[in-house]
C-alpha angles and dihedrals in degrees: 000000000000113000113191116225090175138009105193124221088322138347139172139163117255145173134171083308130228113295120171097066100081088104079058096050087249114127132226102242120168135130103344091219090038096185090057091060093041079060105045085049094051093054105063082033099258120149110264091258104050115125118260127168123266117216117197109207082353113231097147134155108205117187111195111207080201138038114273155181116231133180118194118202140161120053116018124259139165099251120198123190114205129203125245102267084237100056122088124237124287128357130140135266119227120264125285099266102260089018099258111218130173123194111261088011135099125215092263093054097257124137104261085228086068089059098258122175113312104164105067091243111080098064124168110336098021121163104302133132110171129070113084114121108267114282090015115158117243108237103255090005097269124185118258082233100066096028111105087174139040106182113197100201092261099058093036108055138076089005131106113245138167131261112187127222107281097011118127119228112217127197125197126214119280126260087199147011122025114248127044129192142231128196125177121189106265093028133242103307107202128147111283120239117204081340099324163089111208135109119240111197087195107055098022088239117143139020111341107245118280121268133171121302084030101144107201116206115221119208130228133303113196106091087044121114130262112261110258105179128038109189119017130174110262117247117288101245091178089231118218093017118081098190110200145168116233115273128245094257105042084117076076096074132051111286088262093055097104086039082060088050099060100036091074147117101197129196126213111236122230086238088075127126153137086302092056144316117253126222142216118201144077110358113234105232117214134227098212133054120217125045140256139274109248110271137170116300127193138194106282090025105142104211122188123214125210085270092056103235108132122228124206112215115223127183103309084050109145110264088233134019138182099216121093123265110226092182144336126231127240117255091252092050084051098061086047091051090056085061097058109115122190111296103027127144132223154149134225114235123196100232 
């Protein structure tokens, strides 16, 4: 079990999400930057989908009932992990399953010349308390004292590590991006709705976000495979730079429309959520008057409103809208665009 001592500003659980119910008015959901839960997943050996939890400006406290190994991916945090009040100092947490090694890395993520785990039994989240930037601040402000791991952003993402039973996990608050991502091995096993477990903040469906008291279930782990890597590079998001094709309905706007789009730059509006990101820029003036009957919207559709603002839809996006879509975004840029927090800047880039 995962019990939730604090959110943060906002947290659910997702996974890939549920596709095939359009038809039904239902949308797909899932992780809003869906290559940095794939990830997450992949590293304590989970299936892609699995469900994971999505923290938006991170800032949780996570207490695990039973040992576990965690992967934390997205936007980059200081992560603690703090020991059980009732557990002595020291000791040391079981091998990764399959004893996941990495040339020039130790099991902890930490580069093998530092002096990082050699002797296959001090895995993730081994004893260690160093390691934070000077004067960085500890997540949740815990205690040295109770504190078994210090994770700088380098050793702590995108790299399997232990939590003991009892032992709380802490993440700090971004420097950049927007979501990060959890993963624990066995995933999030709440109850699936329409074939999954993720919370969509448009349609209600899912799980309601998580608050504090929430207590998580996590699923099995004994058919799972061994882990095999032990550090990997996070997703490229090509940040500052959403690369698109033209959309099916650019003959909508005047012939420098797309010209407009590209010039920027754009900011990203305070309004923005799960369901898109909102911009401030040029306004993309149109060529028609009137608006369009619904029809069909997809993640990465830039869709324009009559005040000419564009609005890129994520993962809560309508299944179907009646404004204009200039572009859509790749699937690479979508996921960059996931990460955008208020006041950004970018530019849009004709792939």
């Amino acid at each position: 079990m995962i019990e939730v001592i604090a959110p943060g500003p906002y947290a659910t659980v997702q996974d890939l999400g549920r596709p095939g119910y359009a038809h039904l008015g239902v949308p797909r959901s899932g992780a809003a930057d869906e290559p940095s839960l794939r990830l997450a997943n992949r590293l304590v050996g989970n299936p892609e989908n699995a469900a994971g939890i999505e923290l938006t400006f991170g800032g949780a406290r996570l207490r695990f009932t039973a040992g576990a190994w965690v992967a934390v991916t997205g936007a980059t945090c200081l992560l603690d992990v703090v020991r059980p009040r009732e557990a002595a100092p020291g000791g040391t947490a079981p091998t990764a399953p399959g004893g996941a090694s990495v040339s020039g890395m130790s099991m902890s993520g930490v580069p093998a010349s530092t002096g990082g785990a050699s002797t296959g039994q001090a895995p993730p989240g081994g004893a260690s308390v160093g390691g934070a930037p000077p004067g960085a601040a500890s997540p949740g402000g815990a205690s040295p004292g109770g504190v078994i791991r210090r994770m700088t952003v380098s050793q702590g993402m995108c790299a399997p590590f232990w939590v003991p039973a009892g032992g709380e996990l802490r993440l700090g608050t971004p420097g950049t991006g927007l979501r990060t991502y959890v993963a624990v091995r066995g995933g999030v096993d709440v109850p699936a709705t329409m074939g999954s477990r993720s919370a969509d903040s448009l349609s209600g469906l899912g799980p309601p976000p998580l608050r504090a008291g929430t207590v998580l279930p996590v699923g099995p782990t004994g058919d799972l495979p061994p882990i095999t890597v032990d550090a990997a590079p996070p997703p490229e998001s090509g940040a500052g730079v959403l690369r698109f094709l033209p959309g099916p309905r650019d003959d909508w706007f005047v012939p420098g429309a797309l010209a407009t789009l590209c010039a920027g730059p754009y900011e990203v509006s305070q309004d923005s959520n799960r369901v898109g990101v909102r911009m401030r820029g040029a306004c993309l003036e149109r060529a028609r008057d009137g608006e369009l009957p619904s029809e069909g919207m997809v993640a990465g559709a830039v869709q324009v409103p009559p005040s000419g603002q564009p609005i890129v839809f994520l993962a809560d996006h309508p299944p179907t809208g009646g404004y204009p879509v200039i572009a859509v975004l790749t699937s690479a840029s979508l996921a960059g665009a996931a990460q955008l927090r208020p006041g950004d800047r970018i530019r849009f880039r004709r792939d």
